[in-house]
C-alpha positions in Angstrom: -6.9 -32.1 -16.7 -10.5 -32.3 -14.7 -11.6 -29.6 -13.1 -13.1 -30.2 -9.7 -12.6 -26.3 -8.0 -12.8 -23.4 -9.6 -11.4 -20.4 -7.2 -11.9 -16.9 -8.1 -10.7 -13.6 -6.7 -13.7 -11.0 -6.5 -12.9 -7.2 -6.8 -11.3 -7.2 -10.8 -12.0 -10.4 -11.4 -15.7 -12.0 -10.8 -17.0 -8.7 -10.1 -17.4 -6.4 -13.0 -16.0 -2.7 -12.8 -19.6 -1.3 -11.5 -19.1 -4.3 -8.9 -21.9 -6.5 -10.2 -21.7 -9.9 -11.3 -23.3 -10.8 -15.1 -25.7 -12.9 -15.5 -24.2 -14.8 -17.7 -20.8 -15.5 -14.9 -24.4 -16.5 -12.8 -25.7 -19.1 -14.8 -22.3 -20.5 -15.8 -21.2 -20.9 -12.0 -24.6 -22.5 -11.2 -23.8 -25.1 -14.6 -20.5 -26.1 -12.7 -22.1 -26.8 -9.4 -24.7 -28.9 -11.0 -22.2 -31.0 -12.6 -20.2 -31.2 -9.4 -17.9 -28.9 -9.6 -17.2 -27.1 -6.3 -16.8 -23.2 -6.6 -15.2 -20.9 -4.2 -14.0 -16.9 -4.2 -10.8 -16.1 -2.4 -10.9 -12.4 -1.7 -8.9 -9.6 0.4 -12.4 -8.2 1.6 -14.0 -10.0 5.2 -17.6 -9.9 5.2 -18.4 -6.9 2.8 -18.3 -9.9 0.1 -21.4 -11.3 1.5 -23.3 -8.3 0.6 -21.3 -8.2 -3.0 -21.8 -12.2 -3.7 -25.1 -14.2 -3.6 -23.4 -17.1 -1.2 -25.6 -19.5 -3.2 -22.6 -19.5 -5.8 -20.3 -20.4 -3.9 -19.6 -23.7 -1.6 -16.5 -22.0 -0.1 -15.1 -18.4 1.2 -11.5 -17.4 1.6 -11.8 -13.7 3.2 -9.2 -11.5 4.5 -6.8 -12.8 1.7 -6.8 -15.9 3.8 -6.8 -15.5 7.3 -10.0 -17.1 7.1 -11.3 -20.3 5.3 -15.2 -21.7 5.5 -16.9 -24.2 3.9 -20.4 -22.9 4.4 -21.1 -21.8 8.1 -18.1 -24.3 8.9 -14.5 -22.5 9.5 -11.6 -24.5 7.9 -9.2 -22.3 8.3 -8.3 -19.2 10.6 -5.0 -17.4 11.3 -5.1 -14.1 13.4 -3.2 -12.1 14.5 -2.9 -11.9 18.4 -4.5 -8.9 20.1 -1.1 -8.3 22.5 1.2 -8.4 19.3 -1.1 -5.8 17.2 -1.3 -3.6 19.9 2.3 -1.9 19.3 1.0 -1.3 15.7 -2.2 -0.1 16.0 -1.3 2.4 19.0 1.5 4.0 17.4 -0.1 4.6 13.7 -3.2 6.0 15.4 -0.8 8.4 17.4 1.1 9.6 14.3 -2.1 10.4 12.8 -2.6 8.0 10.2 -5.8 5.9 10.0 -6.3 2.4 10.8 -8.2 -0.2 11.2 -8.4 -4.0 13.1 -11.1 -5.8 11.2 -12.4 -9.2 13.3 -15.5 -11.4 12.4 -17.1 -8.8 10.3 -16.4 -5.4 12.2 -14.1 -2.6 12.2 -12.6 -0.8 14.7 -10.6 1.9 13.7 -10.3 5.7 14.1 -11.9 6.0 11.3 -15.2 5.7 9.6 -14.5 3.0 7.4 -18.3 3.0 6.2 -18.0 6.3 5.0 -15.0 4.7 2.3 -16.6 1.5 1.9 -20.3 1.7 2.1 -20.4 -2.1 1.7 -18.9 -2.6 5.1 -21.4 -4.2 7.2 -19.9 -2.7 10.8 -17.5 0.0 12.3 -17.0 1.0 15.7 -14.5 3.4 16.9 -11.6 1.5 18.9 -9.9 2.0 21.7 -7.1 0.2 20.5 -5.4 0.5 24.3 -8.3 -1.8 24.9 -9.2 -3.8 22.2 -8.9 -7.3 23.1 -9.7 -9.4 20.0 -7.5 -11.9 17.8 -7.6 -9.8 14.2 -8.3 -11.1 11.2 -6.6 -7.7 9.1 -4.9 -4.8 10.0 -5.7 -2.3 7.5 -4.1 1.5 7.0 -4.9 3.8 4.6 -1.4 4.8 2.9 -1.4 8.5 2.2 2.3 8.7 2.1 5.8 7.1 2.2 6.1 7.9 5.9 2.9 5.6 6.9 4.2 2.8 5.2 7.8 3.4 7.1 6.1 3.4 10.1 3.9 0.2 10.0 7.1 -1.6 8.7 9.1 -0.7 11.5 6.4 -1.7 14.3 4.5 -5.0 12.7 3.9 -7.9 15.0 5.9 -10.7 15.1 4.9 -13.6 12.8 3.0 -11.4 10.2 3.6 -9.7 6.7 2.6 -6.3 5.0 1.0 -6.6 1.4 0.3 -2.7 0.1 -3.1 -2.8 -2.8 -3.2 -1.2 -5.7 -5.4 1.2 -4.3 -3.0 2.3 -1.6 -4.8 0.2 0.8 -1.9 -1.4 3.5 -3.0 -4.9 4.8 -1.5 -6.6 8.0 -1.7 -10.3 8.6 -0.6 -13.0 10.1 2.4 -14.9 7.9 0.4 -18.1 7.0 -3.2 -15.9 6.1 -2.8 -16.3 2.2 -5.1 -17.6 -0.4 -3.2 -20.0 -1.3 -2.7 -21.8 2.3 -6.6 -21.4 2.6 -7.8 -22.4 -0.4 -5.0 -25.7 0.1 -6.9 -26.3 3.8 -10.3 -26.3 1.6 -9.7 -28.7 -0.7 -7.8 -31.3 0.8 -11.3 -31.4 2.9 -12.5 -32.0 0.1 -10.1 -34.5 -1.1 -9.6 -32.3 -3.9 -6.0 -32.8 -5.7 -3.8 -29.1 -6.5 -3.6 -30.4 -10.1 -7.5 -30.2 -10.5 -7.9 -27.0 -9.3 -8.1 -23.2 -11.7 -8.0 -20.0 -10.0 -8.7 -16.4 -11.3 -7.2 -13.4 -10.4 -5.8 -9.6 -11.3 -3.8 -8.4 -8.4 -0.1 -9.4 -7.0 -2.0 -10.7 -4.0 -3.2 -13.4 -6.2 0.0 -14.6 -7.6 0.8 -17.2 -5.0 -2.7 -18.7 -5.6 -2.1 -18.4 -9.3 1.1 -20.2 -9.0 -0.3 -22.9 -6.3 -3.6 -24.3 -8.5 -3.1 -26.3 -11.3 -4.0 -23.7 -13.9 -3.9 -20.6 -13.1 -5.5 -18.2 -14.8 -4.9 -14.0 -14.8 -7.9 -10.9 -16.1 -6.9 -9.3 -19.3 -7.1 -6.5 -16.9 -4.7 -7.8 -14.7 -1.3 -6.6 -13.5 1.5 -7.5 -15.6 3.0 -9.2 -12.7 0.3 -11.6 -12.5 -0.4 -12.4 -16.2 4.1 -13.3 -15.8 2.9 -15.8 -13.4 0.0 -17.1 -14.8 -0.6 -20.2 -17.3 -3.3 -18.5 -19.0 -4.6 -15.2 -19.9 -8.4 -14.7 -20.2 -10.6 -11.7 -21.4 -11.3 -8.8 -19.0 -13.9 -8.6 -16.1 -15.8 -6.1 -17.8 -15.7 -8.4 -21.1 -16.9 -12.0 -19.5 -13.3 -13.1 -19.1 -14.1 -15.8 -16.6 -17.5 -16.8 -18.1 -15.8 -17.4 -21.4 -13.4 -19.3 -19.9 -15.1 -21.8 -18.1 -17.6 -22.3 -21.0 -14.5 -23.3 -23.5 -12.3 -25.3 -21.1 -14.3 -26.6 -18.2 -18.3 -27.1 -19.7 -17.7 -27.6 -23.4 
């Protein structure tokens, strides 16, 4: 097999635990795009990964765990979720107390102060949700119980699907924002074949990319659910799992 995309989640996978990226994953990214290779990270975050990631890594972006797709500046994919069908959602888990978030084209308005979770969110503004008028890239709660997630389940809009992080994080999106369906969109722009594509990744929201790409490719640090999926197990993100990789199958 050739290698001509190499697709990599971010959080547990490029990034390291202290999330930084080595220099050695650095200069062995910037080795593949020199030989041609095209490189991309497909990651559940929206614009907080442009203030994780130098974008000179990367030719592409997949953020939102897909609702969005860019080749540069340049969107290639985008699936949101109407503001009318959200509406329901986001009204009634702010009423019962619970705290959440619509996240579109790099800000967040919520009811709560997202920066004060996730200081590498670039923008928050507290929403009006009765008002907010925008097509949403993610719904995002913050599960602190069995009742929250009950309650998002019963009201979710129409056409859209409820993926819960290991981190208790639960994410709302539209049924056809996945990795996998945005990182397809990307490179068949490219006129880059499924069979020459390797993606890394750790979490279950990964597994459909894992299984799409022609090798896919699960962090010793991974779930067990994605290392049953996966062709190949690398080392940890902590240990240069993906740099080894690469160096041994793709630029030996």
């Amino acid at each position: 097999m050739i290698v001509k995309m190499i697709v990599t989640d971010l959080d547990g996978t490029l990034l390291r635990s202290d999330k930084t990226i080595s220099e050695q994953l650095t200069a062995t990214l910037m080795k593949c795009r020199e030989r041609g290779i095209k490189t991309v990270y497909a990651t559940a975050r929206g614009h907080s990964a442009k203030v994780l990631v130098p974008s000179e890594l990367f030719d592409g972006f997949v953020r939102n765990n897909g609702a969005t797709g860019y080749i540069g500046d340049v969107s290639i994919y985008s699936k949101l979720i109407p503001a009318a069908k959200a509406r329901e959602l986001l009204l009634t888990v702010h009423n019962a107390g619970a705290k959440i978030v619509a996240e579109c084209d790099g800000t967040h308005y919520g009811n709560f102060d997202v920066l004060e979770k996730w200081p590498a969110e670039t923008h928050y503004e507290a929403a009006d949700f009765e008002k907010l008028d925008l097509d949403i890239e993610k719904i995002y709660s913050l599960v602190e119980n069995r009742e929250t997630v009950e309650l998002i389940k019963k009201h979710m809009p129409d056409g859209s699907y409820l993926y819960i992080s290991h981190d208790n994080v639960a994410m709302i999106m539209h049924e056809e924002a996945t990795k996998a369906k945005a990182v397809a969109a990307i490179a068949e722009y490219w006129g880059i074949p499924q069979e020459s594509l390797v993606a890394f990744g750790d979490d279950t929201n990964d597994v459909k990319l894992l299984k799409y790409c022609g090798i896919g490719v699960a962090m010793g640090n991974g779930l067990d659910a994605v290392k049953a999926v996966a062709d190949q197990v690398c080392d940890t993100n902590d240990n240069e799992g993906i740099t080894k990789w690469i160096q041994e199958n793709v630029l030996s």
